[in-house]
N, C-alpha and C positions, 0 to 999 in steps of 0.2 A: 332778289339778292344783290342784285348790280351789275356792271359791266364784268365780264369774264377780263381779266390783268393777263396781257403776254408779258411775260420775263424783263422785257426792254423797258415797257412803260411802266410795270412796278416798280423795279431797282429805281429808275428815276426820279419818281415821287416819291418813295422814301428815302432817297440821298438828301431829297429838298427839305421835304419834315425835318430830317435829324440837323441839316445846317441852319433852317429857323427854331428849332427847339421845339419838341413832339413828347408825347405821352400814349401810350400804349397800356390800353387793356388786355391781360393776360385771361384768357378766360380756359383753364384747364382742368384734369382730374389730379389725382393726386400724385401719383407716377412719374405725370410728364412736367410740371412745378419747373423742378431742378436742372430739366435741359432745358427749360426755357429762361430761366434766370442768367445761367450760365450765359446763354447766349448773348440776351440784350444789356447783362453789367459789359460784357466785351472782351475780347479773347486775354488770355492773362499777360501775353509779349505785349498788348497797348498801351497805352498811358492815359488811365481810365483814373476818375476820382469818383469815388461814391461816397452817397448819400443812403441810408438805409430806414426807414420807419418801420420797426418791427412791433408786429401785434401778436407773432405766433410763433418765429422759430428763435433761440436761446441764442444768445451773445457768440457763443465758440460757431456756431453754425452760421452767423453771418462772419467773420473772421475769415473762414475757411474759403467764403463766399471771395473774399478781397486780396483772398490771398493769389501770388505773393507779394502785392504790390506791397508799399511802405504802409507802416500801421503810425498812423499821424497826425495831427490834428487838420494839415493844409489837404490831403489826400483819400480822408476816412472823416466820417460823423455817421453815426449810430443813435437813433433818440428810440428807446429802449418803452416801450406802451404795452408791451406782455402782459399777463397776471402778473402779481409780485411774487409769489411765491415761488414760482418757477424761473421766471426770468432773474431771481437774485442769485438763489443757487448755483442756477448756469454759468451765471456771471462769475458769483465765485468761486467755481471751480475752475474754469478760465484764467483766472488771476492769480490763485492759490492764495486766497484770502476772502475772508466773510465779511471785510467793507466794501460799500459801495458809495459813490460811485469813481471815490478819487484813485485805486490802483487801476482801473481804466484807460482811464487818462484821460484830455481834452477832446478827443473825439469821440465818447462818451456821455449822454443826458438820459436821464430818466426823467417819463411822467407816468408818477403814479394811477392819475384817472385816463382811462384812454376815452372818456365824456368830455374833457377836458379840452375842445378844440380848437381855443385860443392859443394853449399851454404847447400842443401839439404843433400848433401850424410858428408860433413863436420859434418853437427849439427847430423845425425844420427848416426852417430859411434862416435865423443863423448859421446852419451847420451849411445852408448855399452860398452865403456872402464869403465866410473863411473858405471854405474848400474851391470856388470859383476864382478864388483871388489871383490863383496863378492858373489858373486854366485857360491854354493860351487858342484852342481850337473849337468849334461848335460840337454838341455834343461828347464832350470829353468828359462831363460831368453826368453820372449816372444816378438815378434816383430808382431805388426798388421798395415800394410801398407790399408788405406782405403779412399779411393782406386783408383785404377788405370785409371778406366772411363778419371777422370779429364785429365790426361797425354795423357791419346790416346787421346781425342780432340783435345791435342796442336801438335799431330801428320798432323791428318786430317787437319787443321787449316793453316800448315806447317810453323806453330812458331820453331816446334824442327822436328828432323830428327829422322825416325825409326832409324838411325843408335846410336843415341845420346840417348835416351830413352833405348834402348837394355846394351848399354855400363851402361847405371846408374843403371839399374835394377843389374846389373849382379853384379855389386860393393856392392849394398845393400844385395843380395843372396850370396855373396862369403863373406859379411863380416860376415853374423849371422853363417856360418858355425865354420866362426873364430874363434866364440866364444863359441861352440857347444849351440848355441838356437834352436831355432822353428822362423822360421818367416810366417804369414799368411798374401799374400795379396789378395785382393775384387775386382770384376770386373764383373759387371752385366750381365748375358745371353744375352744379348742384343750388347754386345761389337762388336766392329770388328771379323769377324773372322777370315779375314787374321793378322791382327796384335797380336791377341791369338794364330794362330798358329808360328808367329815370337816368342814369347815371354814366352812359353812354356817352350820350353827344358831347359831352367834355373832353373826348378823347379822342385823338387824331386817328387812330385806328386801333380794329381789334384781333389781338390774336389768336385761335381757338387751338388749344393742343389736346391732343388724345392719343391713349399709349392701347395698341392692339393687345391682342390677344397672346401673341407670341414675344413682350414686351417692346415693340419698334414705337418709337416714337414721332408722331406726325404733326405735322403745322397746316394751319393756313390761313391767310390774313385779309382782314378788307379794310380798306384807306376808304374813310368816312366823306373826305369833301368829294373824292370822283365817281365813290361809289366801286372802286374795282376791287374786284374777289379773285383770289388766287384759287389754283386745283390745291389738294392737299398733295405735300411732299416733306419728304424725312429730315432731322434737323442733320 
C-alpha cells in the first residue's frame, strides 16, 4: 500500500502538488461525491475559478457547485458532455428559456458527442486559457471532471479505445499542470478495476471516499510519487 503519511509530511507534499499544479482521483460511492467536490473546488470565502466538464450532473447543479463566487466567463467555464436530453432541459430550466446555449453565457459550451475528444479536450483548455488569465496564485484554478463512469462505459461498449480515453485524460491532467491548477476527477468504487488501474498513474494522487453506515463521511489519500497512504479520517 506505501509508506504510512504522518500529518507533517502529507500537508507538505500536498502543499507542493497543489503549487506545481496536481490532479486528483476521486475514487468514491455515491453519498460521499459532494463532500468531496465541495472540498477540493475550495471553501467558498477563496478565490477559486473553475473549470467544470460535466458528464453526469445538470448545469444548476454545477452553478450551485461555484456558488457564490461571480458567474462569468473570466471565473466559470462549463463544457456541458451530459446526454442532450437531460442536460438541455436542465439547462433550461436554469435560464428560464429553452435556447441553448446563448442565455448561458460565455462560460458555457456544449459537446454534443461526449466520443468526441478532440471537441472535449478543445472547449476544455479554452475555458483554461480565459479563466487562468487573471489567476494570480497556483492552484487557484479548479478543474472537476465528473465524471469518468460515463467514458469507461464507452470503453466497455467499444465505441472508444482504452488507448484513446488514456491519451484524452492525459491531455486534460497535463494541461491543468500547465497552468499550475488542481484538477479533481469522480469515478465511482464501483468502476472497472482494470481500467483504474490503466488510468491512475496520470494522477498525482488518489482519494478514496466512503460514507458509513450511520451517514459520516471518510477520506483517505495516497500521493503517488512517495507512495504515502494516510489512516482514514472525516472530511
Amino acid at each position: 500500500m506505501g509508506e504510512h503519511a504522518d500529518a507533517e509530511a502529507f500537508s507538505t507534499e500536498l502543499a507542493a502538488l497543489k503549487r506545481d499544479g496536481c490532479n486528483v482521483l476521486v475514487v468514491s460511492d455515491a453519498a460521499g461525491r459532494d463532500a468531496a467536490c465541495e472540498r477540493l473546488l475550495g471553501a467558498p470565502e477563496l478565490d477559486r475559478r473553475h473549470v467544470f466538464l460535466e458528464t453526469s450532473s445538470d448545469v444548476s447543479t454545477v452553478l450551485d457547485r461555484h456558488s457564490p463566487r461571480r458567474t462569468d466567463p473570466s471565473t466559470l467555464g462549463v463544457v456541458d458532455a451530459t446526454p442532450a436530453t437531460g442536460a438541455r432541459s436542465a439547462a433550461a430550466a436554469s435560464s428560464g428559456t429553452s435556447d441553448l446555449p446563448t442565455p448561458l453565457g460565455e462560460w458555457y459550451e456544449r459537446v454534443d458527442d461526449p466520443t468526441d475528444f478532440a471537441a472535449l479536450t478543445t472547449a476544455v483548455t479554452d475555458a483554461f486559457d480565459r479563466v487562468a488569465e487573471s489567476a494570480d496564485n497556483p492552484s487557484e484554478l479548479r478543474l472537476c471532471v465528473d465524471g469518468l463512469d460515463p467514458f469507461f462505459d464507452t470503453v466497455h461498449s467499444g465505441e472508444v479505445s482504452e488507448e484513446r480515453l488514456f491519451r484524452f485524460l492525459h491531455l486534460l491532467t497535463s494541461s491543468v499542470r500547465s497552468v499550475d491548477g488542481m484538477g479533481h476527477f469522480h469515478v465511482s468504487a464501483s468502476a472497472d478495476d482494470a481500467l483504474l488501474a490503466t488510468v491512475e498513474p496520470l494522477f498525482d494522487a488518489t482519494l478514496s471516499v466512503e460514507t458509513g453506515a450511520e451517514g459520516t463521511v471518510r477520506q483517505r489519500w495516497r500521493l503517488h510519487d512517495s507512495g504515502r497512504v494516510t489512516d482514514w479520517f472525516a472530511f
